[in-house]
PAKEDO-767520 format. One line per field, with one value per residue (C-alpha): x, y, z; residue in three letters; residue number from 1. Coordinates in pm, 1 decimal. Example, Ala and Ser with C-alpha at 12.3 -4.5 7.8 and 13.67 -1.06 7.14 Angstrom:
BEGIN
X <- [1230.0 1367.0] .
Y <- [-450.0 -106.0] .
Z <- [780.0 714.0] .
type <- [ALA SER] .
seq <- [1 2] .
This chain:
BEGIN
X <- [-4594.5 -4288.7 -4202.1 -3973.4 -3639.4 -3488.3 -3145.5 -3135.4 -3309.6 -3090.4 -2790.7 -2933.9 -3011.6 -2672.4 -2540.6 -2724.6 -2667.4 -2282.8 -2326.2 -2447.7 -2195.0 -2021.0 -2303.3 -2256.8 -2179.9 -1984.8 -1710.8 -1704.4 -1685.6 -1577.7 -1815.9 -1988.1 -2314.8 -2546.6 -2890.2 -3141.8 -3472.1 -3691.6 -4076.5 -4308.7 -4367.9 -4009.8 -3841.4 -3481.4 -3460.9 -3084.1 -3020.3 -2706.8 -2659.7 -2611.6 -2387.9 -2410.7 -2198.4 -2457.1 -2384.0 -2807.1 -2933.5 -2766.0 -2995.9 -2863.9 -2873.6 -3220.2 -3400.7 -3304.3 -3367.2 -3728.6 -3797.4 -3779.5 -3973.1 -4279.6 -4305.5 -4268.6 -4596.6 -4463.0 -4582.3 -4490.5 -4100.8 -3936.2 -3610.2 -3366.8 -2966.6 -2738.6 -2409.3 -2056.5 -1700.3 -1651.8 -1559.9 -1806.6 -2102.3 -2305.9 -2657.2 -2928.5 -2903.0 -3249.4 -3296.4 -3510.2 -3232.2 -2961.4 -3005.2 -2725.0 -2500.5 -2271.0 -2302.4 -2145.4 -2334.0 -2665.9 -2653.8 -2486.0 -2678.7 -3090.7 -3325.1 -3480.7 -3742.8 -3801.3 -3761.4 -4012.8 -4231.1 -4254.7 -4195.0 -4287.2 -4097.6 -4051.1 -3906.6 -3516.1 -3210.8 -2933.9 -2644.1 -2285.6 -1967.9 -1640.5 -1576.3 -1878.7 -2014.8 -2350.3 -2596.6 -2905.9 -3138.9 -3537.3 -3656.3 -3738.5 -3407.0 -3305.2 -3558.8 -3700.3 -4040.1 -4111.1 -4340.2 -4508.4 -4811.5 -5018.3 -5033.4 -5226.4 -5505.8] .
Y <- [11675.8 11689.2 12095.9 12143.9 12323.5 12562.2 12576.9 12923.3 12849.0 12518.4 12806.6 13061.7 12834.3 12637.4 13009.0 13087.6 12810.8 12775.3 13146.5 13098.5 12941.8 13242.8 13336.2 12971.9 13043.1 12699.6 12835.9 12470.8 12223.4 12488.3 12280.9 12535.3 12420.0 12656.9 12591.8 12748.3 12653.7 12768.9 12806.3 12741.5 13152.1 13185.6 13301.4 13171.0 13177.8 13085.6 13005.4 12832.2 12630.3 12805.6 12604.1 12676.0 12533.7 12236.1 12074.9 11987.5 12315.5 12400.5 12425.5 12318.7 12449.5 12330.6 12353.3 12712.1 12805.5 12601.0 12761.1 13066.8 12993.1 12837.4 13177.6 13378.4 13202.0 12981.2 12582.8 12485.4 12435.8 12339.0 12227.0 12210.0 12270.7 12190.4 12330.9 12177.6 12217.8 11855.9 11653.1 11468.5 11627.3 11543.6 11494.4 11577.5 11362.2 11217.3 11221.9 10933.8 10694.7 10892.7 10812.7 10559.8 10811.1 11061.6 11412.3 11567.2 11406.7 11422.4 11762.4 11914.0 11808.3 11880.9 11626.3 11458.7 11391.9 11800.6 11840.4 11562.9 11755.3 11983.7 11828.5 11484.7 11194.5 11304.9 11682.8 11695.4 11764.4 11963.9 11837.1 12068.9 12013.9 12245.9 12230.0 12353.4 11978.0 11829.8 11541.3 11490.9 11300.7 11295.5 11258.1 10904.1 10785.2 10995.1 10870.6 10565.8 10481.6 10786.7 10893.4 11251.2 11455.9 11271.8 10935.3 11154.4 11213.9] .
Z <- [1246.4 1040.7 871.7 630.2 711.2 404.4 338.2 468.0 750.1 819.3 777.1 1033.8 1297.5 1283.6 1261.9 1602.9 1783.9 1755.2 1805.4 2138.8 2268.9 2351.3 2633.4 2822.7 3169.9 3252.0 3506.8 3661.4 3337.7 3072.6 2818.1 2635.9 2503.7 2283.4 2132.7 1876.0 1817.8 1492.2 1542.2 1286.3 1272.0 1144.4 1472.1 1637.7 1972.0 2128.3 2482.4 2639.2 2941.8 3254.6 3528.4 3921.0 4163.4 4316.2 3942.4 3972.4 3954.5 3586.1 3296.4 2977.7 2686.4 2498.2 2833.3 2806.3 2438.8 2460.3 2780.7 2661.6 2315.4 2508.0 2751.1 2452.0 2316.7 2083.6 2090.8 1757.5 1630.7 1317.8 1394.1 1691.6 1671.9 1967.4 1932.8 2187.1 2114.4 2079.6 1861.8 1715.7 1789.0 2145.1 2159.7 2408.7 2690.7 2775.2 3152.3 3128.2 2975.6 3141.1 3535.6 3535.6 3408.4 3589.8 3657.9 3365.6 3062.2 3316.9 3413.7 3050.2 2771.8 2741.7 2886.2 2572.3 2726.6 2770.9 2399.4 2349.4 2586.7 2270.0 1991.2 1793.7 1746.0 1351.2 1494.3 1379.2 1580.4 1447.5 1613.2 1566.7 1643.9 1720.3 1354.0 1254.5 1078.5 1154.6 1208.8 1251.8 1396.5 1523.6 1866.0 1786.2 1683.9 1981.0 2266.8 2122.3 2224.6 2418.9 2629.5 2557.9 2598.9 2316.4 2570.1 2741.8 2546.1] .
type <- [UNK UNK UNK UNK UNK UNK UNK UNK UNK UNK UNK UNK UNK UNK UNK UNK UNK UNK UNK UNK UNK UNK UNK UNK UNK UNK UNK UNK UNK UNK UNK UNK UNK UNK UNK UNK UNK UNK UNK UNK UNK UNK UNK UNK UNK UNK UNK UNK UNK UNK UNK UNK UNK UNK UNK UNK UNK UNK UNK UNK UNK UNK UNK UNK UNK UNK UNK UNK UNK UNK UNK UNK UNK UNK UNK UNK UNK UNK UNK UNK UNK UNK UNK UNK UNK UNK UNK UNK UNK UNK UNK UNK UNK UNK UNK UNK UNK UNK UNK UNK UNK UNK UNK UNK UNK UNK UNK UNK UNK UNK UNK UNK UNK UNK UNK UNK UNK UNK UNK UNK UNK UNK UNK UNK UNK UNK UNK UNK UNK UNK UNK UNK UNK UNK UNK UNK UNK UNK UNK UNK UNK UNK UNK UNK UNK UNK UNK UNK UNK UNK UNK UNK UNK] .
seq <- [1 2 3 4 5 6 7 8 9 10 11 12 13 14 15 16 17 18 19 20 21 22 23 24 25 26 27 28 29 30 31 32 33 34 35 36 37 38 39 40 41 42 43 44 45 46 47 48 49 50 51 52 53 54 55 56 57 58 59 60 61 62 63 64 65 66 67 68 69 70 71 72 73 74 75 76 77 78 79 80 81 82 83 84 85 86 87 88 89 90 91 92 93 94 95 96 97 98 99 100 101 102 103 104 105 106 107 108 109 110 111 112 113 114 115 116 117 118 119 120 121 122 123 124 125 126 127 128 129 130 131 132 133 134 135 136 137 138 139 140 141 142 143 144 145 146 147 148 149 150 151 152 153] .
């Protein structure tokens, strides 16, 4: 189900998620990734990635930030923002369409197909870069033809 995002709220969580930045522990890469998700109850939650030196274990950024939002309570979101130094803007990975890739873009950017886990295919991405400027895009023009909880049913 698609929400709508206010201006305000569009400001806040690009606000919060560049914001985060600042808490990435990347001592290895030095890419600082931060995230911010908004839930459907009006709360931002920011998390950034967090590296360790067996470049597997690290948690990016959106596995972070929704990590913390689901055991909080919260299963519904409004929007997503992703937020690199980089110019343009990165997206989320995808695990699932990443495996041929190497270790930095694997390991760095959120597993799509976690955010999926969450969200629908209509659910927009915020995506920054180190400038501050944006796109966006959904899950489905990000994982096409997905694969999430609702095959399930």
């Amino acid at each position: 189900m698609a929400h709508t995002i206010t201006a305000q709220e569009l400001t806040t969580l690009s606000t919060k998620a560049i914001d985060a930045k600042a808490t990435a522990y990347c001592p290895y890469s030095k890419f600082r990734v931060g995230a911010c998700i908004l839930t459907t109850s009006g709360e931002f939650i920011t998390g950034a990635n967090v590296e360790n030196a067996s470049y597997p274990v690290g948690t990016c950024a959106e596995r972070v930030t929704i990590g913390a939002a689901i055991v909080a309570g919260h299963r519904d979101f409004k929007a997503l923002a992703v937020a690199t130094d980089i110019k343009p803007a990165a997206s989320p990975c995808g695990m699932c369409r990443q495996l041929w890739g190497f270790f930095f873009f694997f390991f760095f950017f959120s597993s799509s197909s976690f955010i999926r886990e969450f969200t629908s295919p209509s659910f927009p991405v915020y995506m920054y870069d180190g400038e501050g400027n944006h796109k966006v895009m959904t899950m489905e023009e990000l994982l096409p033809d997905s694969f999430g909880p609702d095959h399930l049913k």
